[in-house]
C-alpha positions as CSV (number, residue, x, y, z in Angstrom):
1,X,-14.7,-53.6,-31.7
2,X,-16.5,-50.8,-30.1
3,X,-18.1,-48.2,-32.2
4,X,-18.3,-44.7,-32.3
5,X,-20.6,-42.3,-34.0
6,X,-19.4,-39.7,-36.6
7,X,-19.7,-35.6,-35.0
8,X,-20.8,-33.5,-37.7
9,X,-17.4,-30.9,-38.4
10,X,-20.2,-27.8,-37.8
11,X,-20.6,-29.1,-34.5
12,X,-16.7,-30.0,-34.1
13,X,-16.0,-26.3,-35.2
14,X,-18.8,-25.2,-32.5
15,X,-17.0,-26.7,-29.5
16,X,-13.6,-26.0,-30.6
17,X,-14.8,-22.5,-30.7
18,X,-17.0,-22.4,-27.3
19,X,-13.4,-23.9,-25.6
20,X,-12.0,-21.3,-27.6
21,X,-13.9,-18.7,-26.2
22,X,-14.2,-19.9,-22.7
23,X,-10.4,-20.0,-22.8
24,X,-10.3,-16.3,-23.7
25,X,-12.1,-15.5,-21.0
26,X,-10.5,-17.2,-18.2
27,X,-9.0,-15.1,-15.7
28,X,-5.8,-15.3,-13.8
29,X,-6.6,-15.2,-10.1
30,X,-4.3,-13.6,-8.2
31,X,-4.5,-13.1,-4.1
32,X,-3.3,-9.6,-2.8
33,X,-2.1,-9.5,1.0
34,X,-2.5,-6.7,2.8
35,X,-0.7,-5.4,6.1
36,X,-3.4,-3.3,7.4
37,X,-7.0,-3.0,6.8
38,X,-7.8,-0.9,3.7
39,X,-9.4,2.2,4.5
40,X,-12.1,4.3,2.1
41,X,-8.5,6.5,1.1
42,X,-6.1,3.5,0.0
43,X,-9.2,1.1,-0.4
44,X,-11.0,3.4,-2.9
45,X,-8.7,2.3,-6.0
46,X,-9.1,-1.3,-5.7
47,X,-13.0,-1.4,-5.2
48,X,-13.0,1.1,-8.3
49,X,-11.5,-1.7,-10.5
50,X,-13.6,-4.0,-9.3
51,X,-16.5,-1.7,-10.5
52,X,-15.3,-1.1,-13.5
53,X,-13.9,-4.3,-14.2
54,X,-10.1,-3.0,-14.5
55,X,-8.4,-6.2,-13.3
56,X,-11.2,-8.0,-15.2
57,X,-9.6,-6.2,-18.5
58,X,-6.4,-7.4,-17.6
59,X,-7.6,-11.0,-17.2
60,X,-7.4,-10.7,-13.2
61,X,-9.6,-12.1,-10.5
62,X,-8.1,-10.5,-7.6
63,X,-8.6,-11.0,-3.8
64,X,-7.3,-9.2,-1.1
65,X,-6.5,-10.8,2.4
66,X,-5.7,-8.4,5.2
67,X,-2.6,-9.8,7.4
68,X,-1.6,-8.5,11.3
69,X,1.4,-6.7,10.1
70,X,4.1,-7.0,7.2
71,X,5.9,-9.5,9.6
72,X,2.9,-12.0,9.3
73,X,2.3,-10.9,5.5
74,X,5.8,-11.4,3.9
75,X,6.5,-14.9,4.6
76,X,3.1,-15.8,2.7
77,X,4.3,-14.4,-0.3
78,X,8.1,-15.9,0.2
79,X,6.6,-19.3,0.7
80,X,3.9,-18.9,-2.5
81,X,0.6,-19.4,-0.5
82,X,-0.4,-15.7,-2.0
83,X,0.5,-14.1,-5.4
84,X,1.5,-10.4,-3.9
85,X,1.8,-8.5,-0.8
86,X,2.2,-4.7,-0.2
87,X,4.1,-4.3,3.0
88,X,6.7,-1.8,3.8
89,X,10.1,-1.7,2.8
90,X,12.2,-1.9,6.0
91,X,11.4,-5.4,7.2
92,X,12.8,-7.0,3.5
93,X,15.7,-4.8,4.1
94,X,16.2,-6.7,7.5
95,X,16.3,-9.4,6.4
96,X,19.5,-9.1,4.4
97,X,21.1,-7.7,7.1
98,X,20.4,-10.0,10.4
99,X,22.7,-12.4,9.7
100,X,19.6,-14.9,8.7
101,X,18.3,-16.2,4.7
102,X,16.9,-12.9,2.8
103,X,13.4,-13.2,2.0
104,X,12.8,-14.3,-1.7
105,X,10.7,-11.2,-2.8
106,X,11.0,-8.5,-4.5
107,X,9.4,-5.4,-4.7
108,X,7.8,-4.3,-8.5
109,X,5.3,-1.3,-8.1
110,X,5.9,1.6,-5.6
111,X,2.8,2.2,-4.0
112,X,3.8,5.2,-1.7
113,X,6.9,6.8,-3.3
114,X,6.9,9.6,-0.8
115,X,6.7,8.8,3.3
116,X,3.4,9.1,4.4
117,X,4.3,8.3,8.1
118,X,4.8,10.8,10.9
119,X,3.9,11.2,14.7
120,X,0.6,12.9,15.8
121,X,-0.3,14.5,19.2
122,X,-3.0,16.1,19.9
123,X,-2.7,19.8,19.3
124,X,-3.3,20.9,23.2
125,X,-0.3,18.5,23.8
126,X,2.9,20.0,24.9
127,X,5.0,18.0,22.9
128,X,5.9,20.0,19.5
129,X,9.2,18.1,18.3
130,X,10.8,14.9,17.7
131,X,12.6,15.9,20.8
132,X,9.7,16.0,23.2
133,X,8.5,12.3,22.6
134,X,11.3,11.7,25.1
135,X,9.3,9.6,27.9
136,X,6.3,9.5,25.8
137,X,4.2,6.5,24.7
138,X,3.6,6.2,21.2
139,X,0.9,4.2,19.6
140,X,1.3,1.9,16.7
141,X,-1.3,-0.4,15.3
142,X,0.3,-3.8,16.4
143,X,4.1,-4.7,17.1
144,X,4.8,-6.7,14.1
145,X,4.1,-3.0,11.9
146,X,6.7,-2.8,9.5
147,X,7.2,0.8,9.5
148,X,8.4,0.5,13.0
149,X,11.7,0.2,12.2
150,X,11.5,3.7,10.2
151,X,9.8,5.6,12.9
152,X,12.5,4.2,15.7
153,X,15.0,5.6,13.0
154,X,13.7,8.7,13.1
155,X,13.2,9.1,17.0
156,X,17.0,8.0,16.9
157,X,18.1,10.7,14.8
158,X,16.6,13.0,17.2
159,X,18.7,11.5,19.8
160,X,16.0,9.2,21.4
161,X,16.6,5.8,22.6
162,X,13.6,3.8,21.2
163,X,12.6,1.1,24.6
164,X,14.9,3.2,26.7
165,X,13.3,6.7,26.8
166,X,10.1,6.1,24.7
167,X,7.9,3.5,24.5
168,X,6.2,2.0,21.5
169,X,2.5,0.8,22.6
170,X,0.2,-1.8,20.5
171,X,-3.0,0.1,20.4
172,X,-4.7,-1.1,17.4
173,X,-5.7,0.5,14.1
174,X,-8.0,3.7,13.2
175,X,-10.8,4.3,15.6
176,X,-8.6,1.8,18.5
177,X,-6.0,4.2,17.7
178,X,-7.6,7.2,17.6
179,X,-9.5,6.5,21.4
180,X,-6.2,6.0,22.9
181,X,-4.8,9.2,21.9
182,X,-8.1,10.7,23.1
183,X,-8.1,9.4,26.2
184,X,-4.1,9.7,27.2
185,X,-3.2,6.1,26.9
186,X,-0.7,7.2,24.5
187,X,0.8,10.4,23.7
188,X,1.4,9.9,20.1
189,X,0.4,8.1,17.1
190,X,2.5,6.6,14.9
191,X,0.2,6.3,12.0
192,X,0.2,7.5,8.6
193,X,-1.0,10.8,7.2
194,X,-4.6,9.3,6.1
195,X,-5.4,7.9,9.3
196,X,-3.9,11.2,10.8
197,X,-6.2,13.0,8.1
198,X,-9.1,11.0,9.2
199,X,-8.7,11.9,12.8
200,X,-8.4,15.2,11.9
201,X,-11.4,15.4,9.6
202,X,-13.5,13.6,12.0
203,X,-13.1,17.0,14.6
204,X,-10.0,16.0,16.8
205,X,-7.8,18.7,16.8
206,X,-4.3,17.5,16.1
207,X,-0.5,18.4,16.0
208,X,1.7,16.5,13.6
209,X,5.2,16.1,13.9
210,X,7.2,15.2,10.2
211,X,9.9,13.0,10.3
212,X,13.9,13.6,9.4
213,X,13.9,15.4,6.0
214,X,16.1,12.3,5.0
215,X,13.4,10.3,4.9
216,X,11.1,12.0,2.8
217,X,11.8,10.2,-0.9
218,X,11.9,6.5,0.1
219,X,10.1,3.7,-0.4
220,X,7.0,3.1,1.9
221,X,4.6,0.3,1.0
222,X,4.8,-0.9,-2.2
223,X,3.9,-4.1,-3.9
224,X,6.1,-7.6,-3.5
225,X,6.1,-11.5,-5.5
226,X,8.3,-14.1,-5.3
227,X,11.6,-14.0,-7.1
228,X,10.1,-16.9,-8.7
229,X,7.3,-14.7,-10.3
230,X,9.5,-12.7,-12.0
231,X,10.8,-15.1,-14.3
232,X,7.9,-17.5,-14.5
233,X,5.1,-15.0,-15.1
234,X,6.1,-11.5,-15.5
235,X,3.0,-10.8,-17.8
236,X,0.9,-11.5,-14.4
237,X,3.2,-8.5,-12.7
238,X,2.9,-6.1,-15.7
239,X,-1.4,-6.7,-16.1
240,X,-1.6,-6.2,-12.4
241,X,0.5,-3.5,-12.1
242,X,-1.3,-1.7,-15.3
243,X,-5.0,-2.6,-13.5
244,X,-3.9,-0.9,-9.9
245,X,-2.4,2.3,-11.8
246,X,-5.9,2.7,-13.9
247,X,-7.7,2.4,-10.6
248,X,-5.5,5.2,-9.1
249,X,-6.1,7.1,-12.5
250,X,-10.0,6.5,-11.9
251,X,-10.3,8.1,-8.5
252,X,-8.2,11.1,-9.5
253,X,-11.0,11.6,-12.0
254,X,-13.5,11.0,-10.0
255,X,-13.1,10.4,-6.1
256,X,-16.5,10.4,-5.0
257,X,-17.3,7.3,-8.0
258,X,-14.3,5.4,-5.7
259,X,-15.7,6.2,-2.0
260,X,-18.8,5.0,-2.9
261,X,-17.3,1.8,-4.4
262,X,-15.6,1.3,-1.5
263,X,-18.7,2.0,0.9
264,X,-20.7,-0.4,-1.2
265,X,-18.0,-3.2,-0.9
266,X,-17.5,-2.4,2.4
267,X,-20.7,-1.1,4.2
268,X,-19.8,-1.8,7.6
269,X,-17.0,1.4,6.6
270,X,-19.7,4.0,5.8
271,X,-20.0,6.9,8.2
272,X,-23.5,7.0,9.9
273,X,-25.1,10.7,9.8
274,X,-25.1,13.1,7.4
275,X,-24.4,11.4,3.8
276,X,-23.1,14.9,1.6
277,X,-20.4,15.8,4.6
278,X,-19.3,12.4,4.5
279,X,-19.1,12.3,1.0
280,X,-17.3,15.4,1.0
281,X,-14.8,14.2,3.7
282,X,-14.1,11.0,2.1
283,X,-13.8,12.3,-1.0
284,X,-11.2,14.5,0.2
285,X,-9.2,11.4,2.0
286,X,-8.8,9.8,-1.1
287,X,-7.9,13.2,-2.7
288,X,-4.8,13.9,-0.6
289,X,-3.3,10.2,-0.4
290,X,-3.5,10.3,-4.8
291,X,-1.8,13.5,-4.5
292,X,1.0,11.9,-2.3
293,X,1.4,9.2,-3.9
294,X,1.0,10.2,-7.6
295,X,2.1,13.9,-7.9
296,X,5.9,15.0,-6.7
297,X,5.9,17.8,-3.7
298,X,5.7,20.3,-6.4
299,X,2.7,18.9,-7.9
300,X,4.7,17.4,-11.1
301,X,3.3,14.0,-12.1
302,X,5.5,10.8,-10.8
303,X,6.3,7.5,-12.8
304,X,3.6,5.0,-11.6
305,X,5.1,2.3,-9.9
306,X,8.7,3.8,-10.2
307,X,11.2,3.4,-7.4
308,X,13.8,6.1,-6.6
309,X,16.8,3.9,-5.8
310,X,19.7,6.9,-4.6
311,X,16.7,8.1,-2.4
312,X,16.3,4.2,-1.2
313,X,19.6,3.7,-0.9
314,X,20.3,7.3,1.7
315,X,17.6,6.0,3.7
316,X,19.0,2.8,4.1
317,X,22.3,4.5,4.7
318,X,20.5,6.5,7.5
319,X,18.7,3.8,8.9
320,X,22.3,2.2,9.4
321,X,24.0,5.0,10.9
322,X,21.4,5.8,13.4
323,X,21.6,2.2,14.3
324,X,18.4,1.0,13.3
325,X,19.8,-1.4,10.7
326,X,23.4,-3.5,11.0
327,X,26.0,-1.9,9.3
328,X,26.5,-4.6,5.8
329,X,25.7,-4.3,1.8
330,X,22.5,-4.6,0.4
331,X,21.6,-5.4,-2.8
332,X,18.7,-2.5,-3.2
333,X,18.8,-3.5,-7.1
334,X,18.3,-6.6,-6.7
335,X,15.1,-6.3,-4.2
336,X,13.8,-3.0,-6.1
337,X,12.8,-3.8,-9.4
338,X,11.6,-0.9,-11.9
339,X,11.7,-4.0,-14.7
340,X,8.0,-3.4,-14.9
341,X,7.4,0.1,-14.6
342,X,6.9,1.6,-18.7
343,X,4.0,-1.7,-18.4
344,X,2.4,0.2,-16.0
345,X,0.9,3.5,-17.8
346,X,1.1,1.9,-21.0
347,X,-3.1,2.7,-21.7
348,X,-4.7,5.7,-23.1
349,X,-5.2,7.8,-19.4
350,X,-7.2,10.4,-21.4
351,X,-9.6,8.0,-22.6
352,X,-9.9,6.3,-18.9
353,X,-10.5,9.6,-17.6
354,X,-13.3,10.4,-19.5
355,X,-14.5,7.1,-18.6
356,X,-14.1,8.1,-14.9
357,X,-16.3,11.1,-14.5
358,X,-19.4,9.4,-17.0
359,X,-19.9,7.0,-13.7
């Protein structure tokens, strides 16, 4: 018979607590897909948690991966090879509609409760309304964008014929974008108002053009899992949720602590030339996308995460009408979830604030 030694109980009690510990501090890792490159003003938030070990607190390791488009980034979270995604609305409201299998997401945290898209020109360009884009080419990063659909919408709405009477152009994102404004190859951008801002800041005069008041409370991006998620780990949405509204909280305290974050994460995104105006024109990025996204037009503060389903529901109704969607029901409900929302802000925001401006 094979013997075996006796373990002293101290040392059982040691390793029961070392497993115990260990245990305690594993972290959850969770993969975050992206449908555009993050930039220093929607970029800021997630570096900051990293610095201050926000999703760490929550017992997150998170990773972002930046896909070509929503088109290319849904289908990784409907087939589980990626926890969440944050792509636009209007290409899961598709898919109920095309006569094909809805996707099996749903959406859990608003990220931009008010739309942030809109068409630039430059401001020595004749074209001043919705109207004039008639005949026009109008940039957008890639094809497969998923707030293509909105921006046809609104061109529609104005009468237009999107492919018929004005072009949508691939052009690529930011600077891409930016030089083929500059140079005519397009003669509008259909970006959002960060990027616009960021052209703007850089010294390139610029007109915008707002879309369709009807479209002003819907949802933009925002964040998506797989049905599956909901049920089989719904404390994984709430801590990430929670971690990503801190974050936001963080660079409203303190924007400049969150641009260089992001700059020290990202290096190859700092501005050469003079540091203190890039500083100061970064900070103020960051500054007007957290107003948008977590203050009301009036400058009242909005329920993080929190989706506005009548105002969902009117722009799908618009979207159909104008002939951008099929006519046909959708279950916004079902694919807008506020389940999750009071999990969100539930953390003393004071106390993080303070904690913000010491960095």
């Amino acid at each position: 018979m094979k013997s075996f030694r006796a373990i002293p109980p101290k040392a059982i009690i040691a390793a029961v607590l070392l497993i115990n510990a260990i245990n305690a501090h594993a972290l959850d890792a969770v993969t975050v897909g992206l449908a555009i490159p993050p930039a220093v003003h929607d970029g800021a938030p997630y570096a900051a948690a990293d610095k201050l070990g926000l999703f760490k607190e929550e017992g997150l390791d998170v990773k972002l991966i930046v896909f070509q488009g929503a088109g290319a980034l849904i289908p990784q979270v409907a087939s589980k090879r990626i926890t969440f995604g944050y792509p636009t609305a209007e290409p899961v409201l598709s898919s109920y509609l095309n006569g094909g299998t809805p996707v099996p997401v749903r959406y859990f945290y608003n990220g931009v409760p008010s739309n942030t898209m809109e068409f630039a020109v430059l401001a020595t360009s004749p074209v001043k309304t919705l109207d004039d884009l008639k005949n026009k080419k109008i940039g957008v990063g890639a094809l497969s964008w998923g707030t293509i659909p909105g921006g046809r919408a609104a061109l529609r709405e104005a009468g237009l014929k999107p492919g018929e009477n004005v072009e949508y152009v691939a052009v690529g994102a930011l600077g891409a974008g930016f030089h083929a404004l500059k140079t005519g190859a397009v003669d509008a951008l259909n970006f959002n108002s960060s990027w616009d801002d960021m052209l703007e800041l850089s010294g390139t005069p610029i007109r915008r053009i707002r879309y369709p008041s009807v479209f002003d409370e819907t949802a933009g991006n925002g964040f998506i899992a797989h049905r599956d998620t909901f049920t089989e780990h719904p404390d994984l949405i709430a801590r990430f949720g929670r971690a990503y509204t801190k974050a936001q909280i963080v660079c409203q305290a303190n924007p400049a602590f969150c641009v260089k974050a992001f700059w020290a994460e990202h290096p190859e995104s700092k501005p050469q030339g003079d540091e203190t105006k890039n500083l100061r024109e970064a900070v103020e990025l960051v500054k007007r996308r957290l107003d948008r996204v977590l203050l009301t037009s009036d400058g009242k503060p909005r329920q993080a995460g929190a989706y506005n389903l009548p105002a969902v529901r009117a722009n799908l109704a618009e979207m159909q009408k104008v002939g951008e969607f099929p006519k046909g029901d959708v279950p916004v409900g079902q694919i807008f979830s506020n389940q999750f929302v009071p999990e969100f802000s539930r953390f003393d925001a004071a106390a993080l604030q303070a904690r913000a401006r010491q960095q």
